[in-house]
N, C-alpha and C positions, 0 to 999 in steps of 0.2 A: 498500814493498809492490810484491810483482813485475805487472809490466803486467797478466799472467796472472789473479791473484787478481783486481786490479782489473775487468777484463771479467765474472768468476762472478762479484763480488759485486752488478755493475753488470745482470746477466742477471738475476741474481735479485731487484734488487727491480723490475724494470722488469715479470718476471711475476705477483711478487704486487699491482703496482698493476693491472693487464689484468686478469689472473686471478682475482680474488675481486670480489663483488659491494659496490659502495661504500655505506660504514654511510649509514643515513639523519639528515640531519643536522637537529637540535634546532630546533622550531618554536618562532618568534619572533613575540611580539605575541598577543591573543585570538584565539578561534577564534570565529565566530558561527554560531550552528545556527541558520537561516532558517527559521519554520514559515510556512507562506501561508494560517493559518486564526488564526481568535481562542484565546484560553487556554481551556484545560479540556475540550477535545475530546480522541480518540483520539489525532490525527498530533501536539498537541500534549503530550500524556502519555510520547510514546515519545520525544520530541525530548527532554525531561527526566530523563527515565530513564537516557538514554544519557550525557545533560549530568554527570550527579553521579560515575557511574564514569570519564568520557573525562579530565575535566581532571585529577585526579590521577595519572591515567597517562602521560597526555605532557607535566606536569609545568605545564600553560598554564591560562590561566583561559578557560573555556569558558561562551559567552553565549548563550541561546536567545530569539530574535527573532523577535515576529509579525510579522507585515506583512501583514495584510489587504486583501481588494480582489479585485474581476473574479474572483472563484470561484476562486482560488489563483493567477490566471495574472499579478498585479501583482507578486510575489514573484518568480515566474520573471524577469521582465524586470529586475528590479531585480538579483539576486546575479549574472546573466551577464553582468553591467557590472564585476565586485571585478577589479582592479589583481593580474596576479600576486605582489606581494608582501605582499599578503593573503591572512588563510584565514577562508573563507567556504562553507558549503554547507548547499545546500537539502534540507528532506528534503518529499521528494515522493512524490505516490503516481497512481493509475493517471488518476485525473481531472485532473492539471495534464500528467503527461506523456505520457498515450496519447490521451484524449480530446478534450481540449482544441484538439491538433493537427489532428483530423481533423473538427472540426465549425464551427470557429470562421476566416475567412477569413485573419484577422491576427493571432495571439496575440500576435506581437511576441519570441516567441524559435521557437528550434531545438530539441527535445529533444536532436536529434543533432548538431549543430554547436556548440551554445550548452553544450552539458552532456557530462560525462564521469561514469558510473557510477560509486560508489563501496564502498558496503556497502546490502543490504539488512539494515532492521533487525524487521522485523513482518511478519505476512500473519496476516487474517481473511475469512473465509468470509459467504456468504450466506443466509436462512433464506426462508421463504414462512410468512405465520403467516395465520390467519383470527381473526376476534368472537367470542365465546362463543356468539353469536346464531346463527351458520353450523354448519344440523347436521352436518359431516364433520369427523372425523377422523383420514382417512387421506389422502394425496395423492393416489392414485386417482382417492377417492371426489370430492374437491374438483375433479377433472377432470371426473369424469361430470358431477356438478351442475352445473359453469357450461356446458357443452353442451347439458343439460338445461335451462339457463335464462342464453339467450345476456343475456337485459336485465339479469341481475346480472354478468356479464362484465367486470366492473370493478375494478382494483388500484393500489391506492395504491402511491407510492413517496416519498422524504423530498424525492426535486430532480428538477423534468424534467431529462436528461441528465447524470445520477448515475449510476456504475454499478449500483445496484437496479434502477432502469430498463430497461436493456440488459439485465440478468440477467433481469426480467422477461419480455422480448421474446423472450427465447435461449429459453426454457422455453416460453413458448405456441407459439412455433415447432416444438420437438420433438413437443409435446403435440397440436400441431393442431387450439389451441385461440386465435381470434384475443379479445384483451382488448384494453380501452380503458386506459390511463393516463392514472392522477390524478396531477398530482406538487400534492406541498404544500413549505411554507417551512419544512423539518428535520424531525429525526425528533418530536420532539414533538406540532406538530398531526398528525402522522398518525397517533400512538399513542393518539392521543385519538380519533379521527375513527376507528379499528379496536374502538376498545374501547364506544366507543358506537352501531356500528352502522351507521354513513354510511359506509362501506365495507368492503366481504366480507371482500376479503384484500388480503394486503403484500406487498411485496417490500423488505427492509433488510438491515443487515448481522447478523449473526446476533446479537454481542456487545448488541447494541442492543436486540432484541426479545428476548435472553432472560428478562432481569428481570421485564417484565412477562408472563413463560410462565409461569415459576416463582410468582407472584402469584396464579395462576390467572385472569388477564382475559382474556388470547388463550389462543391454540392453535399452537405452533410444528409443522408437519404434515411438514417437512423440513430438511435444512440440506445447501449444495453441497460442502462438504468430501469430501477420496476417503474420509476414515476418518470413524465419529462423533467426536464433539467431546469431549473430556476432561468438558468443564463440563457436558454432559446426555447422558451417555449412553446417555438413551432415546430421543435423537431419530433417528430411521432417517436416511440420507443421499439424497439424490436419487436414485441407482443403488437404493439398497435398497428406496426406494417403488415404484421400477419405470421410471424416467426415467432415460435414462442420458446424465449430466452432470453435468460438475463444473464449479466455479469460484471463485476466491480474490482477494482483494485486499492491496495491502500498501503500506508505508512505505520508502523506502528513500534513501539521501542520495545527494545529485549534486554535484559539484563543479565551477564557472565554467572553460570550456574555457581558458583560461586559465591555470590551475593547473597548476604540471609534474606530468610523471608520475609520479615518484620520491616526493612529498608526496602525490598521490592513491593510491599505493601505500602508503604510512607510515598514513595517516588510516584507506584501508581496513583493513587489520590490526590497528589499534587497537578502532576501535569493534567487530572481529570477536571478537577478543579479550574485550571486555567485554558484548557478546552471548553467549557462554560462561561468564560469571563467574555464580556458582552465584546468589548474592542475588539479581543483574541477573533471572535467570530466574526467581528467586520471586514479585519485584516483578512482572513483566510478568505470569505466571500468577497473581498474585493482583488485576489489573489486567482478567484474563479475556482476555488480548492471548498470542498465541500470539509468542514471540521467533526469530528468523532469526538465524543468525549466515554470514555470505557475504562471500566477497571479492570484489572489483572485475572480476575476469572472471566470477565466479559471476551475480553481479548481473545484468551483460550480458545473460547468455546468458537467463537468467529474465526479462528486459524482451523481448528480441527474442521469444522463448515466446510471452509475454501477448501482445504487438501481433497477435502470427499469430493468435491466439485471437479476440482481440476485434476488432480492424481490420474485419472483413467483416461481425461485428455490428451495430455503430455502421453501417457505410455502409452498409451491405443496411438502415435502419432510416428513413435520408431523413430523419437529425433535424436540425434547423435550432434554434440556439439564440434 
């Protein structure tokens, strides 16, 4: 072989190693999907959902892990400790990683230092529901009333310092209506505590108070979403009641800063992937969970969004846990 050939054939694979973007190589060992709440809730519904299409795709066995504790933030602390030659990630959502940071002196991790974004996989909206007992049926009208009668001026939420709360707070602020906040222990005694009349109105996540609208024991009078909601389509939006405001919440997986980036890039395009896979979207909409499909920079930019959103919230709020 002449010198010659030897140099082009020596040019050319030296460009195609440069040149083309290196495959991503075969994940080894289980993958653990961290939830930081108990079984049978939303975040851990979507962790599962995701579980049954992800391991078959990347060929690994995929394990979803509660870890309960400290309002989700004992979870944080624990997956920002995985060994980069583990695969590990949280799925997290606006209370472990927006909230938590900004009210709490030590939570003991970084959203930003401890954590690397990966895929959002969910987002749910907000509702304001009233008693059967509460004569108004319009958002409005539920404005004029409690102005009309500041000593009922009272609104349940499922947790002090839950985002219902804050969404709370964000609304009587627009509305220029100051309310007291009840937090109770989950959404259940407050569903009770609304439907029997020991408190006017709610502030929860929409998915939550619909069932019992649908029942007919409350009255669902809005929801923060930009569009109405597939699931009630008669429910006007905050903007169409005449308040103009929105706001969402969601689930979305993070990965122990730890991780290279070529495996957070592989992980996020997988579960994006199977956020697009047609069943994946029946189950979450039959679920009443609206499905996200986003990659690791989409993710991003949709976290920094929220914090500018809600940061001045929470701190303009003076909440002390």
């Amino acid at each position: 072989m002449t010198t010659r050939r030897r140099l082009l054939l020596a040019t050319a694979s030296l460009a195609t190693c440069v040149g083309l973007p290196a495959q991503a190589q075969p994940l080894e060992g289980p993958l653990r999907l961290v939830v930081p709440y108990a079984p049978g809730g939303s975040t851990d519904r979507v962790a599962r959902l995701v579980a049954d299409k992800l391991g078959p795709k990347l060929g690994i066995t995929v394990i979803v892990e509660n870890k309960t504790g400290a309002g989700g933030r004992l979870a944080a602390q624990q997956v920002k400790n995985t060994p980069p030659n583990q695969n590990a990630l949280l799925l997290g959502n606006p209370a472990v990683m927006v909230v938590a940071p900004l009210v709490f002196k030590d939570t003991g991790y970084d959203p930003d230092k401890d954590y690397q974004p990966v895929a959002q996989a969910s987002s749910y909206e907000f509702g304001v529901a009233v008693g059967a007992g509460v004569p108004v049926r319009e958002l409005n009208h539920l404005l004029a009333w409690l102005r009309a009668n500041p000593a009922q001026a009272n609104f349940g939420v499922p947790a002090t310092g839950s985002l219902p709360h804050f969404f709370g707070l964000m609304v009587g602020e627009k509305a220029g209506v100051k309310a007291q906040v009840v937090g109770y222990r989950g959404s259940g005694p407050l569903a009770a505590d609304l439907i029997g009349g020991q408190v006017p109105m709610a502030f929860d996540t929409f998915d939550t108070l619909l069932p019992q609208h649908e029942a007919g024991k409350i009255r669902i009078l809005a929801v923060s979403s930009a569009k109405r909601s597939p699931f009630a389509p008669g429910i006007p939006t905050f903007r169409e009641a005449g308040l103009d405001i929105t706001a969402d919440g969601w689930n979305a997986f993070f990965a122990p800063a730890s991780m290279p980036a070529a495996r957070v890039q592989q992980l996020g395009n997988a579960i994006r992937e199977v956020m697009q896979d047609p069943e994946t979207v029946r189950r979450f909409q039959e679920a009443r969970m609206a499905p996200v499909a986003a990659s690791p920079a989409q993710t991003r930019a949709m976290l920094d969004a929220y914090r500018a959103q809600w940061a001045p919230v929470v701190q303009k709020s003076g909440y002390q846990p």
